[in-house]
C-alpha positions in Angstrom: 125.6 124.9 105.3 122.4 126.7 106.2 120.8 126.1 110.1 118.0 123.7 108.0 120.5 121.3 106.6 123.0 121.4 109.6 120.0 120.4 111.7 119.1 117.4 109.7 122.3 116.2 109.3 122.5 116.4 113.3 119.4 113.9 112.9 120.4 111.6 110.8 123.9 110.8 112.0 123.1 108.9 114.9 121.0 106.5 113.0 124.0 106.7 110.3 126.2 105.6 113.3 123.7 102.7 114.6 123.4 101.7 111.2 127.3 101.5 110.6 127.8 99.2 113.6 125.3 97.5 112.6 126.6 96.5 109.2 130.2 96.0 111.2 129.2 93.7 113.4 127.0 91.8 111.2 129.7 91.6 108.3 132.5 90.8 111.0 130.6 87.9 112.2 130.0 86.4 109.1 133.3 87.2 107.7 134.8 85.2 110.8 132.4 82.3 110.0 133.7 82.4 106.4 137.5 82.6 107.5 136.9 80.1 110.4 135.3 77.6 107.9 138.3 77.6 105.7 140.9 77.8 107.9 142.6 74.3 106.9 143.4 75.5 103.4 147.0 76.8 102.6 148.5 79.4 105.2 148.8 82.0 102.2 145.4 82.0 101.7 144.4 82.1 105.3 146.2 85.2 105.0 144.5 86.6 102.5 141.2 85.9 104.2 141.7 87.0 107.0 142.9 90.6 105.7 140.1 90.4 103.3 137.8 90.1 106.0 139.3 92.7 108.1 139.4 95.4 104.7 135.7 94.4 104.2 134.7 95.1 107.9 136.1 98.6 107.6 134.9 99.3 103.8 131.5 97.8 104.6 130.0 101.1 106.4 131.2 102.8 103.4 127.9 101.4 101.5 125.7 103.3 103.9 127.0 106.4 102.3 127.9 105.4 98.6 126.0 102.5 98.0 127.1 102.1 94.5 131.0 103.2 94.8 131.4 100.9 98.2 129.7 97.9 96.7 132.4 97.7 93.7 135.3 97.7 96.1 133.4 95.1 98.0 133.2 93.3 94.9 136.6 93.8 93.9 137.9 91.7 97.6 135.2 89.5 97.2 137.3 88.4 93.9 140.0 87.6 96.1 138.8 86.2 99.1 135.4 84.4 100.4 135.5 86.5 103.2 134.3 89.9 101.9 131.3 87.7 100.3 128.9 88.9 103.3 130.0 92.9 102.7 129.7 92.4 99.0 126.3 90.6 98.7 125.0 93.2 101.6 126.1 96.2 99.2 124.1 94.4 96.7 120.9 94.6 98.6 121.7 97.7 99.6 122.2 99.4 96.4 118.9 97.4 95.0 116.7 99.0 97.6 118.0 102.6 97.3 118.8 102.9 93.6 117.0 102.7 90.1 116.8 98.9 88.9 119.5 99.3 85.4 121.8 100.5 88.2 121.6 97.6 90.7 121.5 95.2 88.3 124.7 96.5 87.1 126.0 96.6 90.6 124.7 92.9 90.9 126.4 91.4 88.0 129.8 93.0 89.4 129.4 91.1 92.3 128.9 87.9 89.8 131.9 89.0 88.0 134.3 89.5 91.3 133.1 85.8 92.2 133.4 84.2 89.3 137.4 85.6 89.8 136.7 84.1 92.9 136.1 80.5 91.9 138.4 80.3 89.4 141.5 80.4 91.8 139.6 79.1 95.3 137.2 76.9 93.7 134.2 75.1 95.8 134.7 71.8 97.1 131.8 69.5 96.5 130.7 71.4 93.4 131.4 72.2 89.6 132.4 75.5 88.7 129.5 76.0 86.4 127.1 74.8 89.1 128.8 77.2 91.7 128.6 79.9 89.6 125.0 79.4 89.0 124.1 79.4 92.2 125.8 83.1 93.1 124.0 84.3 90.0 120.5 83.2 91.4 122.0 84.3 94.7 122.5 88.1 93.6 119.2 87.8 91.4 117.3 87.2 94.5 118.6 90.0 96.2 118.2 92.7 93.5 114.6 91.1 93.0 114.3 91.7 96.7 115.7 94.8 97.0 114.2 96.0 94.0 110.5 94.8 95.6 110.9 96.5 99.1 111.8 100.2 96.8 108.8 99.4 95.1 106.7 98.7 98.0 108.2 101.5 99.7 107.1 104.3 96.4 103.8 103.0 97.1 103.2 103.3 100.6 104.7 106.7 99.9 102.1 107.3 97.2 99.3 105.6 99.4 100.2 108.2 101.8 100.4 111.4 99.8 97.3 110.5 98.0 96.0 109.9 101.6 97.0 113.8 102.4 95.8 114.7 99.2 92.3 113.4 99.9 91.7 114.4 103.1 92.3 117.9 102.1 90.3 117.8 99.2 87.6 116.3 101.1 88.0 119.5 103.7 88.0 122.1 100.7 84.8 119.7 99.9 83.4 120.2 102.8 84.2 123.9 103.2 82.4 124.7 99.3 79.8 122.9 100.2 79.0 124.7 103.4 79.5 128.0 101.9 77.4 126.7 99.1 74.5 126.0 101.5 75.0 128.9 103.5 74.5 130.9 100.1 71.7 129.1 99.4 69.7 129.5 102.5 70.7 133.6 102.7 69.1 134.2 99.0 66.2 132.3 100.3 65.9 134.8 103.0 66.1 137.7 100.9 63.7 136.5 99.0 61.6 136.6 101.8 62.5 139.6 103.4 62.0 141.6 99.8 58.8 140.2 99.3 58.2 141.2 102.9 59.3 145.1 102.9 57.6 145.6 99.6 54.4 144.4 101.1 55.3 146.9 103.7 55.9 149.4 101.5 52.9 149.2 99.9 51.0 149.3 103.0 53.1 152.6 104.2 52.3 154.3 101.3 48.7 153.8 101.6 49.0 155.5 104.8 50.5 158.3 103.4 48.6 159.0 100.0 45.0 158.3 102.3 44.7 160.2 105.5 41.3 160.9 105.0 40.3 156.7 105.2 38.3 155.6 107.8 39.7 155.3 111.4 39.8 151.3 111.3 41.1 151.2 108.1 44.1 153.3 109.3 44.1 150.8 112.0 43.8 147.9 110.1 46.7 149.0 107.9 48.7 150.3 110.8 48.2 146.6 112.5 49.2 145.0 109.3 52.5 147.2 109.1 53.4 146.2 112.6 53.0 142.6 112.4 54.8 142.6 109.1 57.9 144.5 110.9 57.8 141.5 113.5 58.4 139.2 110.7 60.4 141.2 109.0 62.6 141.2 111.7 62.0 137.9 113.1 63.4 136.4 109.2 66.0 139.1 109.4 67.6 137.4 112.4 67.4 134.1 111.0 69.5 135.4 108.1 72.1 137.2 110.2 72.2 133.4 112.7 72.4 131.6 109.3 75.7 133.6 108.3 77.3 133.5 111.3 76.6 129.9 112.3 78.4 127.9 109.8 76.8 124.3 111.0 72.8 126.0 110.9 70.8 124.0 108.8 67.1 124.8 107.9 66.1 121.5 107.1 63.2 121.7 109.6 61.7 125.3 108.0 59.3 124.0 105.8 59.3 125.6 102.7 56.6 126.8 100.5 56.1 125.1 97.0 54.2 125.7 94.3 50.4 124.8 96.1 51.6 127.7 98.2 51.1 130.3 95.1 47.0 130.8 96.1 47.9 132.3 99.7 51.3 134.2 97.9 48.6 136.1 95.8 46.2 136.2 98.2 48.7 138.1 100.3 49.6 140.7 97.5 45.7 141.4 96.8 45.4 142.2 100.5 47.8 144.4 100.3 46.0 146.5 97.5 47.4 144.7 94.3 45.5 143.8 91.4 47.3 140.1 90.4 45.5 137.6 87.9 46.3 134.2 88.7 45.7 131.8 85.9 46.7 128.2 87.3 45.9 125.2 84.6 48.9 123.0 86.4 47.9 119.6 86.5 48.4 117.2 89.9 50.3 120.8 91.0 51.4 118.0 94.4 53.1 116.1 92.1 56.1 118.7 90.9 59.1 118.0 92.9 59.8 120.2 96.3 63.1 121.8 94.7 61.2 122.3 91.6 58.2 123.7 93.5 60.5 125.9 95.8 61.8 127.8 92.8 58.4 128.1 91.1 57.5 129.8 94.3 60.1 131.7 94.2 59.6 133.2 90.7 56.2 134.1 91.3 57.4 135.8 94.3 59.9 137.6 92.7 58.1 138.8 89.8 55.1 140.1 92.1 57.8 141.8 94.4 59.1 143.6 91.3 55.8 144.4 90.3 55.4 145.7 93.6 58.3 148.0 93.5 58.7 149.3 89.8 55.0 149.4 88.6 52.8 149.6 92.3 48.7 150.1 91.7 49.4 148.1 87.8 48.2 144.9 87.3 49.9 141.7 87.0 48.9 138.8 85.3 50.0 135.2 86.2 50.2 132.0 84.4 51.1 128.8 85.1 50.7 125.8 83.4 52.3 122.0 83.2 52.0 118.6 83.6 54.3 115.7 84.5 56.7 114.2 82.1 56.3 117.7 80.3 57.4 120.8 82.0 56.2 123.9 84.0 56.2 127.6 82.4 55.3 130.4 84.9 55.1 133.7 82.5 54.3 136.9 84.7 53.5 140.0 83.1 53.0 143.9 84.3 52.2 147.0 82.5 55.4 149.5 82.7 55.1 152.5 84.9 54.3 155.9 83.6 57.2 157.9 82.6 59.0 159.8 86.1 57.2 157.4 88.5 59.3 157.3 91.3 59.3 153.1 92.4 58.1 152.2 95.4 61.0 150.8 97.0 64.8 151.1 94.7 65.9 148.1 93.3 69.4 146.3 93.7 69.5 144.3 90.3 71.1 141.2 92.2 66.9 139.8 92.2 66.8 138.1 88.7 70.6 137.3 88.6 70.0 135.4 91.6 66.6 133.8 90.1 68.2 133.2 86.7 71.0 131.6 88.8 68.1 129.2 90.9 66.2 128.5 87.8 69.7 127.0 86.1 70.7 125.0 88.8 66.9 123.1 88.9 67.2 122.8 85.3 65.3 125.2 83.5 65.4 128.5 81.9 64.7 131.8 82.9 64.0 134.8 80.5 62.9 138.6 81.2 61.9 141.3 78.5 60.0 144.3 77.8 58.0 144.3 75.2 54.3 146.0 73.9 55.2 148.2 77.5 55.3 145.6 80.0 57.6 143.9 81.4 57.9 140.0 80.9 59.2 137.2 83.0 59.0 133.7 82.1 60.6 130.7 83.2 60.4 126.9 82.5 61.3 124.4 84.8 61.7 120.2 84.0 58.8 118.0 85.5 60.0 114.5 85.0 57.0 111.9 85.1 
């Protein structure tokens, strides 16, 4: 017997031992009852009782341990004397709440049997055999009913309890996915910003470099517009970094720009030297749901970023048209970059995974190409009415 076993059985023998003297006392008493109750009957007989009663005291622990075996031998001196009545019809109850229903039943018409023995040799005053016999039927059927009801009731405050486990951890793995989920969500939000960021940066660097000979405030200007854009740069990069490590940060107060944002959005890449075509022919653009705003935003930012970084000093044309209870397409187009132009900033490939990804989960569809040399996003998002 290994430590694990040994140590259980160290815990449940003492409630094995209350439990047997328990059961002793209890069947004792009610054996003595019995005997007491019958004592004017013939001295043989009294005899027999009384080591009946005795036997059953001492066999009657026996059911703790082997319900099913100890009940038949209960049943077996119940057939010859009253007195083992109490130990037999215990075993009953007890075999009912710890064993499969065929098998008590079984057990419970034994102790029908071993009493209908019974009556036929120390019959019931008062009563007709048939009657008598009756009555211990519907005695033992109540107690495999009941028996059989507390196992049942036991199963399913078992079940109520394991489902109860079961819940609460799947609520916690719930609550952990969706977490991670949002945590997710707000970091490809920020390095959505902080690419469209840096490539505006870029953009601005490299105009420092390729034009020395500009004007001294221009050079100013552009070196002014480089600084402040590291501050923000940086400012968004910490709110990234605080929103990975702090698992409970929520940006719920961040507003976040939607798609009447996309006038400043090209403003912004204009100022920065671009050549962008915005063609908007949305109609009631502040009707479009925020999510679906947020990612139209989004797509328009990405594709000028891209534009930005693969095909700088080109030309990009936008569109974007819809209406409500139709949808809303956003095509973006740029001419490709001349053979061995080196891009302005090197690409990860994770951009358009991640806004095909965004586009799906509001809905719509998402769709890149090159074709007639330029490159070609599109996307179309729902707009319920």
């Amino acid at each position: 017997m290994n430590s694990e076993n040994a140590c259980e059985v160290e815990q449940r023998d003492p409630r094995l031992a209350a439990g047997a003297a328990g059961v002793i006392a209890t069947v004792g008493a009610l054996g003595a009852l019995t005997v007491w109750g019958r004592s004017g009957g013939p001295p043989g007989a009294l005899a027999v009782d009384i080591a009946a009663g005795a036997l059953a005291c001492v066999l009657a622990p026996l059911v703790l341990w082997r319900p099913v075996a100890g009940t038949l031998v209960l049943s077996v001196l119940a057939a010859l004397s009253p007195a083992a009545t109490p130990a037999a019809t215990f075993g009953a109850l007890h075999v009912a709440q710890r064993r499969r229903f065929p098998v008590a039943l079984a057990v419970g018409a034994a102790g029908v049997a071993g009493h209908a023995v019974q009556g036929l040799w120390r019959p019931e005053g008062g009563i007709t055999y048939g009657w008598w016999l009756l009555v211990v039927a519907l005695a033992y059927g109540a107690l495999v009913g009941w028996g059989a009801l507390a196992q049942a009731r036991r199963a399913l405050l078992a079940s109520l309890r394991e489902r109860a486990r079961r819940a609460e951890a799947e609520q916690g793995r719930r609550v952990a996915e969706a977490r991670m989920l949002e945590r997710t969500r707000m970091a490809r939000e920020m390095h959505d910003v902080l690419a469209h960021r840096l490539s505006l940066l870029a953009t601005y660097a490299g105009a420092l470099e390729y034009r020395p000979d500009a004007p001294p405030e221009k050079l100013a200007q552009a070196a002014g517009v480089v600084r402040a854009g590291v501050h923000q740069a940086l400012d968004e990069l910490r709110e990234v970094i605080g929103v990975l490590r702090d698992e409970d940060a929520r940006d719920d107060d961040r507003p976040q720009p939607v798609l009447t944002d996309l006038p400043a959005l090209v403003a912004e890449s204009r100022d920065a030297g671009g050549s962008v075509q915005l063609r908007d022919e949305v109609v009631e653009p502040a009707a479009l749901p925020a999510a679906a705003g947020r990612t139209a935003y989004r797509v328009v930012q990405e594709g000028l970023t891209n534009a930005r970084k693969h095909a700088a000093g080109r030309p990009v044309r936008v569109a974007v048209e819809g209406r409500p209870g139709s949808r809303l397409v956003i095509d973006i187009r740029n001419p490709l970059a001349p053979d061995g132009a080196v891009p302005l900033a090197p690409g990860t490939g994770t951009g358009l995974v991640g806004l095909t990804e965004r586009v799906q989960l509001a809905g719509g569809r998402l769709d890149h190409e090159i074709a007639a040399g330029e490159f070609r996003l599109r996307a179309w998002l729902p707009w319920p009415a």
